[in-house]
C-alpha positions as CSV (number, residue, x, y, z in Angstrom):
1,X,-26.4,-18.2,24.9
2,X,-26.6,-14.7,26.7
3,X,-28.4,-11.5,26.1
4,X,-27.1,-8.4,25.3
5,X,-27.8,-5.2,26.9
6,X,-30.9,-3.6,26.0
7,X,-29.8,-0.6,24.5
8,X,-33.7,1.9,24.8
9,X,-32.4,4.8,23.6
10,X,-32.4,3.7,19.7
11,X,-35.5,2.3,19.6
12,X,-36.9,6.0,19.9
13,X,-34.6,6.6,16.5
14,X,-36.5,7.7,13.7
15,X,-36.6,4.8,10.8
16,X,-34.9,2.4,12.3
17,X,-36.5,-1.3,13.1
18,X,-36.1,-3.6,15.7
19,X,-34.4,-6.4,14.5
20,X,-35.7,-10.1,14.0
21,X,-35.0,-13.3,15.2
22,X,-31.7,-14.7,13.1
23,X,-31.8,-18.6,11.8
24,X,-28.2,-20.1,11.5
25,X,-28.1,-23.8,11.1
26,X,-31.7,-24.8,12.6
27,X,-31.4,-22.2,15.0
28,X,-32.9,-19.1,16.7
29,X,-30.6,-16.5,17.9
30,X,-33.4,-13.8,19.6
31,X,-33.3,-10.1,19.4
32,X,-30.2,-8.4,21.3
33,X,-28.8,-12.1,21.6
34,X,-25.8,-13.7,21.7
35,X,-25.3,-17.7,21.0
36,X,-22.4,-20.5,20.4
37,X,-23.0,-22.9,17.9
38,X,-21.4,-25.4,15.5
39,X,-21.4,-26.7,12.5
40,X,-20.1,-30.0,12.1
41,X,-17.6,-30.2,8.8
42,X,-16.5,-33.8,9.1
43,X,-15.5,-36.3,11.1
44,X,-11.7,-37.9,13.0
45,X,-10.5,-40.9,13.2
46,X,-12.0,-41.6,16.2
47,X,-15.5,-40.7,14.6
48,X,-15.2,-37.4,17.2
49,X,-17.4,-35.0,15.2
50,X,-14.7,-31.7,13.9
51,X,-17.0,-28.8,14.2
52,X,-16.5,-25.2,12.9
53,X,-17.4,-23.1,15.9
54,X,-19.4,-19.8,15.2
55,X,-20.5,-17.3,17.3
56,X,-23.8,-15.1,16.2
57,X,-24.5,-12.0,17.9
58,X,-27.6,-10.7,17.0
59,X,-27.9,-6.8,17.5
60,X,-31.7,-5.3,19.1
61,X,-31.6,-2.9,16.0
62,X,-32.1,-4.3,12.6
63,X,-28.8,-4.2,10.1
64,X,-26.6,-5.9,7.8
65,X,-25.4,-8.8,8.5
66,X,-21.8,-9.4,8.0
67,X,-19.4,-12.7,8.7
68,X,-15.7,-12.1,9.8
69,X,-14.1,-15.5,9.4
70,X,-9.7,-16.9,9.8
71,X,-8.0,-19.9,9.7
72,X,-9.2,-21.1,6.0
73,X,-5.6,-22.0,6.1
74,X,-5.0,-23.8,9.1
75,X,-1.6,-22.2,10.0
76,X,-2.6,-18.6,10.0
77,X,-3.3,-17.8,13.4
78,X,-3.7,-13.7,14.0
79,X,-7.3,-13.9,12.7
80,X,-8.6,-16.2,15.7
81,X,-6.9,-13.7,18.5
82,X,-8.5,-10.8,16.1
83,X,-12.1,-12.0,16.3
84,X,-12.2,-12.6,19.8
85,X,-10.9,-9.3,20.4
86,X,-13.7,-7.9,18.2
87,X,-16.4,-10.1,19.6
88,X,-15.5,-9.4,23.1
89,X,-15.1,-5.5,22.1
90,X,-17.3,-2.5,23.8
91,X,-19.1,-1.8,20.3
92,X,-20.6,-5.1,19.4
93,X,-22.9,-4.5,22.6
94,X,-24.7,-1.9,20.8
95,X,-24.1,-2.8,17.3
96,X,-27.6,-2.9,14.9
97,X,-27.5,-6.3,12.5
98,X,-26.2,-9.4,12.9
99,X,-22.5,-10.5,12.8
100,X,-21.8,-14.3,12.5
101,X,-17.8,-14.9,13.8
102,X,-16.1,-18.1,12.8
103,X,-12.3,-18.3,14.3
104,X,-11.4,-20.8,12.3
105,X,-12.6,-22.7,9.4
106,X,-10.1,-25.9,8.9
107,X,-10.3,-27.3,12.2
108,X,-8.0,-30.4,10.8
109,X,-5.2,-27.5,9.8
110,X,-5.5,-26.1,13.0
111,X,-5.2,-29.3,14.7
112,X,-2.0,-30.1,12.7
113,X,-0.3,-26.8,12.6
114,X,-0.8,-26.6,8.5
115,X,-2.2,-24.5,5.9
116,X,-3.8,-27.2,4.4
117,X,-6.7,-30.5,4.8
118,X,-5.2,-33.9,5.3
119,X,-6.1,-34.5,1.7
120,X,-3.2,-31.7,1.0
121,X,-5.8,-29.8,-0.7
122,X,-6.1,-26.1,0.1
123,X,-9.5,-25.0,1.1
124,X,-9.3,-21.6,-0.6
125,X,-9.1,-23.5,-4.1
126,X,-11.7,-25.7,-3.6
127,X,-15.1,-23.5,-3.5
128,X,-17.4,-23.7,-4.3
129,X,-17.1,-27.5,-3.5
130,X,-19.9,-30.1,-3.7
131,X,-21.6,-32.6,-1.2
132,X,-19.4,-35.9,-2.4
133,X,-16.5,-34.3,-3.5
134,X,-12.8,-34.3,-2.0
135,X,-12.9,-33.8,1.8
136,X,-11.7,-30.2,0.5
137,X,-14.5,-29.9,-1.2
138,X,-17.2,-31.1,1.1
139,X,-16.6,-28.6,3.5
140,X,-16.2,-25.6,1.2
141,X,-19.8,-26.3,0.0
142,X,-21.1,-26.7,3.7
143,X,-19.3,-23.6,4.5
144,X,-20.5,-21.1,1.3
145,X,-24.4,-22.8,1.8
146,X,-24.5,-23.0,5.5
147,X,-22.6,-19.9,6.3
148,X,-21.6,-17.7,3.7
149,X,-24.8,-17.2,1.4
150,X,-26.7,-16.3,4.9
151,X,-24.8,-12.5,5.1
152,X,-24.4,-9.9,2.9
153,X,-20.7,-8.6,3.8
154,X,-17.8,-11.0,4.3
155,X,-14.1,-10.3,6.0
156,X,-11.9,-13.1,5.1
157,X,-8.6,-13.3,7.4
158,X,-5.2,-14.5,6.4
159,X,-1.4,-14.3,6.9
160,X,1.6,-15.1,4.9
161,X,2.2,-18.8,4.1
162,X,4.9,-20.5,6.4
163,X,8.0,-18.2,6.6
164,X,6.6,-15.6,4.8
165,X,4.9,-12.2,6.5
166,X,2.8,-9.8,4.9
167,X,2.6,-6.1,6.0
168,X,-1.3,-5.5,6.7
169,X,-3.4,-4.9,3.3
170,X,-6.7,-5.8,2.1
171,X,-6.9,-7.7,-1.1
172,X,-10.1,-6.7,-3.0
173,X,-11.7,-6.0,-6.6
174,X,-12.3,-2.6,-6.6
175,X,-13.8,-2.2,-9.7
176,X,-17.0,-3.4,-7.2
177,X,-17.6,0.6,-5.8
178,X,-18.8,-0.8,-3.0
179,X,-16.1,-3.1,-2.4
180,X,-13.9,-0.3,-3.0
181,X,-15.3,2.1,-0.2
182,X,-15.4,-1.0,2.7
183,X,-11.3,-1.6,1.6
184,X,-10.6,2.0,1.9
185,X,-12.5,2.3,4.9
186,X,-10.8,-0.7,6.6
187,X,-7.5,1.7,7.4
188,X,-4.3,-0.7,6.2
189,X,-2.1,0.5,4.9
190,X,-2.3,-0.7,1.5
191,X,-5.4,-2.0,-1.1
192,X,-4.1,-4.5,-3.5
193,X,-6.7,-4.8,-6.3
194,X,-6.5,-8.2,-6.2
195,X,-8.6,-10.7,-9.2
196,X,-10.8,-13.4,-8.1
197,X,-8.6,-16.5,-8.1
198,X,-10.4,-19.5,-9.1
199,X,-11.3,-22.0,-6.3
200,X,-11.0,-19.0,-3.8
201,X,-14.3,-18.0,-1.0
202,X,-13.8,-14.5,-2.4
203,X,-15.1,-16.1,-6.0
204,X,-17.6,-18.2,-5.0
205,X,-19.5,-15.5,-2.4
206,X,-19.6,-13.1,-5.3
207,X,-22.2,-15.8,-6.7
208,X,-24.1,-15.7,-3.4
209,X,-23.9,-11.8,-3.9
210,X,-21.7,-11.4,-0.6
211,X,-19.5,-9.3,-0.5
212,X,-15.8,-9.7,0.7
213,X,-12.7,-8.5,1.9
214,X,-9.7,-10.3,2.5
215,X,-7.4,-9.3,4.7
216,X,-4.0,-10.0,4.7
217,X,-1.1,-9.3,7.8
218,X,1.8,-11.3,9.1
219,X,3.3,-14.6,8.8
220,X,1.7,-18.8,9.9
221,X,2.2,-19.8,13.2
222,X,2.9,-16.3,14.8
223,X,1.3,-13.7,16.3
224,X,1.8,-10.1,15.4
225,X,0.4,-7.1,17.1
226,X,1.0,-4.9,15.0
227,X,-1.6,-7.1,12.4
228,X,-4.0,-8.4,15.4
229,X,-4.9,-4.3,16.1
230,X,-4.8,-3.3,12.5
231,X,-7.5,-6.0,12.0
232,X,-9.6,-5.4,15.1
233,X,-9.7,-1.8,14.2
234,X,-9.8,-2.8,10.6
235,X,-13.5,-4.3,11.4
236,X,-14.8,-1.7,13.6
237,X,-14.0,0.4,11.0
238,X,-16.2,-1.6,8.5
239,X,-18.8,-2.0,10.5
240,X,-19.1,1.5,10.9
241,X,-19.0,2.1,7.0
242,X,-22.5,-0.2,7.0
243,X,-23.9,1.3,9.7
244,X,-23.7,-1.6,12.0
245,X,-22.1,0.5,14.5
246,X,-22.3,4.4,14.5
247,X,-19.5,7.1,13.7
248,X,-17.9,8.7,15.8
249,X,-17.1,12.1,16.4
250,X,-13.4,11.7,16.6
251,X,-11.3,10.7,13.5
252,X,-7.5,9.6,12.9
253,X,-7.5,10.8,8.9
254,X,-6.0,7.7,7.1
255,X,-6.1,7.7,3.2
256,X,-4.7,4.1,2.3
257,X,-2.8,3.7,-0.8
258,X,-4.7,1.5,-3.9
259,X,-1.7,-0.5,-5.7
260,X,-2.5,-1.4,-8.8
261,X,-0.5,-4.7,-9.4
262,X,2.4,-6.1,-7.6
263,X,5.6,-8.4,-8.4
264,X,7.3,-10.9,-6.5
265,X,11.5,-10.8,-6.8
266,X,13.0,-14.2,-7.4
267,X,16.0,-15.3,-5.6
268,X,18.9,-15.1,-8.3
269,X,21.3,-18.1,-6.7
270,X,20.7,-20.3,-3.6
271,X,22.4,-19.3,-0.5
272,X,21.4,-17.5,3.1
273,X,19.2,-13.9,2.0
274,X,20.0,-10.9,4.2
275,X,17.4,-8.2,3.8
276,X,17.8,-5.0,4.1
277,X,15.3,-3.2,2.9
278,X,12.3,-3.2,5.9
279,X,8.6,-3.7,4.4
280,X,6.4,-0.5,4.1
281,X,9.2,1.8,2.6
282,X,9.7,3.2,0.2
283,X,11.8,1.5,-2.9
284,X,13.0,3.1,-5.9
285,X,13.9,1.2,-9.0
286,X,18.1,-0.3,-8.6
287,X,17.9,0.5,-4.3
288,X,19.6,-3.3,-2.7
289,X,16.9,-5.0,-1.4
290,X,19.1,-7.6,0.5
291,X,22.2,-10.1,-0.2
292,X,22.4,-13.1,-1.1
293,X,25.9,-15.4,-0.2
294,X,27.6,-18.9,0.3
295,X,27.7,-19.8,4.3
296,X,31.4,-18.0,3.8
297,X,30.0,-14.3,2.4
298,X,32.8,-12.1,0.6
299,X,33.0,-12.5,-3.2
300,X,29.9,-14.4,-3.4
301,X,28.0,-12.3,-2.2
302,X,25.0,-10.5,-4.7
303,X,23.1,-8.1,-4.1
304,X,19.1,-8.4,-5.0
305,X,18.3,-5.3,-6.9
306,X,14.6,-3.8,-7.0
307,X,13.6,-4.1,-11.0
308,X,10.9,-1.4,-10.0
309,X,9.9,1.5,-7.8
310,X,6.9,0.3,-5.1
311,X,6.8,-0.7,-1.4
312,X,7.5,-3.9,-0.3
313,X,4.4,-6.0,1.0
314,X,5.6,-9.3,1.9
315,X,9.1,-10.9,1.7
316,X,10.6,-14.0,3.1
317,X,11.3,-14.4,6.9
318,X,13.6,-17.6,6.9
319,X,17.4,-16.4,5.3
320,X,17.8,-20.4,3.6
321,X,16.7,-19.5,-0.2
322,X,17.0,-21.8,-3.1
323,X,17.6,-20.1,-6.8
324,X,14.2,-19.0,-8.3
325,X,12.2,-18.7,-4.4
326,X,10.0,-15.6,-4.2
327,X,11.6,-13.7,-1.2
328,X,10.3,-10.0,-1.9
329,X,6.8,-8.8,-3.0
330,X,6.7,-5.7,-4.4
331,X,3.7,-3.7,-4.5
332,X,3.1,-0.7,-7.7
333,X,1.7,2.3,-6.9
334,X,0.5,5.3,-9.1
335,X,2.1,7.8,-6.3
336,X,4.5,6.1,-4.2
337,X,5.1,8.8,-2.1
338,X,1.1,8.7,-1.0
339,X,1.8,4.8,-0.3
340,X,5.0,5.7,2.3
341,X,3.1,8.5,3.8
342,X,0.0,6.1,4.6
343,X,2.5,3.3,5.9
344,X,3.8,6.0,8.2
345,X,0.1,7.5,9.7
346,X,-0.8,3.5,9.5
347,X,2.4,2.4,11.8
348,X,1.9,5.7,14.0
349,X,-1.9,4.6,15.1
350,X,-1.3,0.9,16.0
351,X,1.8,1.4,18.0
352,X,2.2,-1.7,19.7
353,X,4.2,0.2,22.9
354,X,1.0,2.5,23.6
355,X,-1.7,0.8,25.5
356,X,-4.9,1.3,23.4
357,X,-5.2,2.2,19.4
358,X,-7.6,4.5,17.4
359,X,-9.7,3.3,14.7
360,X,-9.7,5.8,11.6
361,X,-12.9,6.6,13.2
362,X,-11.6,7.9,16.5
363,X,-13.0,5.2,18.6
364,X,-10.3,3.9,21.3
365,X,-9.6,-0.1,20.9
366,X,-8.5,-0.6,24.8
367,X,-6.3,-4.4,25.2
C-alpha cells in the first residue's frame, strides 16, 4: 500500500469530515490510503488460488463510496485499460470517499479469452448466487456480499459480445431520479432505459440499495479509444456528480439523448452483410441499412431496410450472417434530431487524434 498526498487545504473546509479508516475483506485501508488486495473467488486445476484483484483508494476527506468494476464477461476488455486510467488519473489524488476498483471480475473468462465461466454459465445471470451453488453462482454471491453491498454507487463496464460493438451508452432505470441524474451526467452519448434483467449485478445491488450504472462501449477482445476515454471521462464525471471530486470551472455542455426502447433487425437470408449505415446517425424509417448477398452479389443481393426511425447503437462487426442473426440495434428516441446532435458534441470531445479529452465538466483527461 501507499499514501496519498495530504491534501491540507480541505480540511479547513466548512462541514466537511475527515474520513475514516475503510474495512474491505479483513482489512484496513487508512485515511488518504491507497492498498492492493484480493479476494479469492475459486480455485485452478492446480489448486493455484484465482483471485479478483481490487484496488481501494481511500480519500483524506470523508465521501461516498463508489465501485467501478469490468470484465464480468471475461472477453470484454476496454473496462480493465479504463480503470487503470482512472485509478492512475490526477483527480483520484484529491478525491473525498472511497472508491473500490476491480478490473476484472471472471478471472477464468479472462484467462480463456471468453465471456463466460468454465461451467458456460454467464456471471451476469447468476446473482445473486449462493455459497454451494454453480461455480457461477458461488462467485456472484462472494462478489455482491464481499464487494458490492460495501458501496453505495456502482459503475458496471461492458462491451458488445464477440463480433458485435456497441457505440458508448449507459444502460440504466431511470425511473430511479437519482439513477437518472448519474446517467445523464456520465456524457455518452446515449441513456438506454434499460429493465433489470433477472440474474444481472444491476438487479441484485438494487437489493443491497447500491446504485448502478452500466456502461456499455465497443466490441470483446478489442480495444477502442474512442470507448476507453468516453468511460474514463465518463467516471470523472460521476464522481463529480457525488461530490467525490469537485466541479470545475470549465464545462463542455453535453445533453445526452434518453431512448426509450430499442429494437434489434434480424438478418432476412444468410449470406455476407455489408453495412452501410455507420452507428450514431441518424436513421429514418425505409433508409438501407446494409446488403445482404450470396459470395457472387448481383441479383441476390437485398437490401436490409430500417422498420423505424432511431440511431443505431450496436450492429454486427463480422459480414458472415445466418437468416434470423441480430446484426443492427436500433435505438428510439422521442426527438431524434436531439440524439444525432449529442452523438456529434459526443464524437467532437473524445477525438481519438487530439492528445488529451475534456470531461463534460471541463477537466482535461491527459493520455
Amino acid at each position: 500500500s501507499k499514501k496519498m498526498p495530504q491534501v491540507k487545504e480541505q480540511q479547513h473546509v466548512a462541514k466537511v469530515k475527515i474520513n475514516r479508516p475503510f474495512s474491505l475483506l479483513g482489512e484496513n485501508v487508512g485515511v488518504g490510503e491507497r492498498k492492493t488486495l484480493a479476494l479469492e473467488a475459486a480455485k485452478l486445476y492446480t489448486h493455484s488460488p484465482l483471485n479478483i484483484p481490487i484496488e481501494v483508494v481511500n480519500g483524506v476527506m470523508e465521501g461516498p463510496v463508489l465501485m467501478v468494476c469490468a470484465a464480468i464477461h471475461g472477453d470484454e476488455l476496454n473496462g480493465i485499460e479504463i480503470i487503470s486510467r482512472v485509478i492512475n488519473s490526477k483527480s483520484i489524488k484529491t478525491m473525498k470517499g472511497t472508491l473500490i476498483a476491480v478490473p476484472f471480475v471472471n478471472g477464468y473468462g479472462v484467462l480463456s479469452q471468453s465471456r463466460y465461466l468454465p461451467d458456460r454459465r454467464d456471471l451476469n445471470r447468476s446473482f445473486p448466487g449462493t455459497k454451494k451453488g454453480s461455480l457461477a453462482g458461488r462467485i456472484a454471491h462472494l462478489f455482491l456480499n464481499e464487494i458490492v453491498a460495501k458501496c453505495d454507487y456502482g459503475i458496471d463496464l461492458h462491451t458488445g459480445a464477440i463480433h458485435r460493438t456497441n457505440l458508448p451508452q449507459i444502460r440504466a432505470v431511470l425511473a430511479d431520479d437519482e439513477i437518472k441524474e448519474l446517467s445523464l451526467a456520465f456524457g455518452a452519448p446515449v441513456v438506454l432505459n434499460a429493465p433489470l434483467r433477472e440474474g444481472s449485478l444491476r438487479e441484485s445491488a438494487a437489493q443491497t440499495n447500491t446504485k448502478i450504472l452500466l456502461y456499455e462501449a465497443g466490441e470483446a477482445l478489442r480495444f477502442d479509444e474512442i470507448s476507453i476515454r468516453a468511460g474514463v471521462s465518463g467516471i470523472i464525471n460521476v464522481m463529480r456528480k457525488i461530490k467525490m471530486l469537485p466541479r470545475s470551472r470549465k464545462l463542455v455542455k453535453l445533453e445526452p439523448a434518453i431512448a426509450h426502447s430499442s429494437q434489434w433487425i434480424r438478418a432476412s437470408q444468410s449470406g455476407i452483410l455489408r453495412a452501410t449505415n455507420p452507428m450514431g446517425h441518424r436513421v429514418n424509417i425505409g433508409d438501407v441499412l446494409g446488403y445482404i448477398s450470396d459470395p457472387f452479389g448481383g441479383d441476390a443481393e437485398v437490401e436490409v431496410i430500417a422498420p423505424l426511425s432511431g440511431m443505431v447503437i450496436g450492429r454486427a462487426t463480422l459480414p458472415l450472417v445466418h437468416e434470423g442473426e441480430a446484426i443492427f440495434h436500433m435505438a428510439i428516441f422521442d426527438e431524434l434530431s436531439d440524439a444525432e446532435s449529442a452523438y456529434e458534441t459526443f464524437h467532437s470531445n473524445v477525438d481519438p487524434d487530439d492528445s488529451e479529452i475534456q470531461t463534460n465538466d471541463g477537466e482535461p483527461v491527459i493520455y
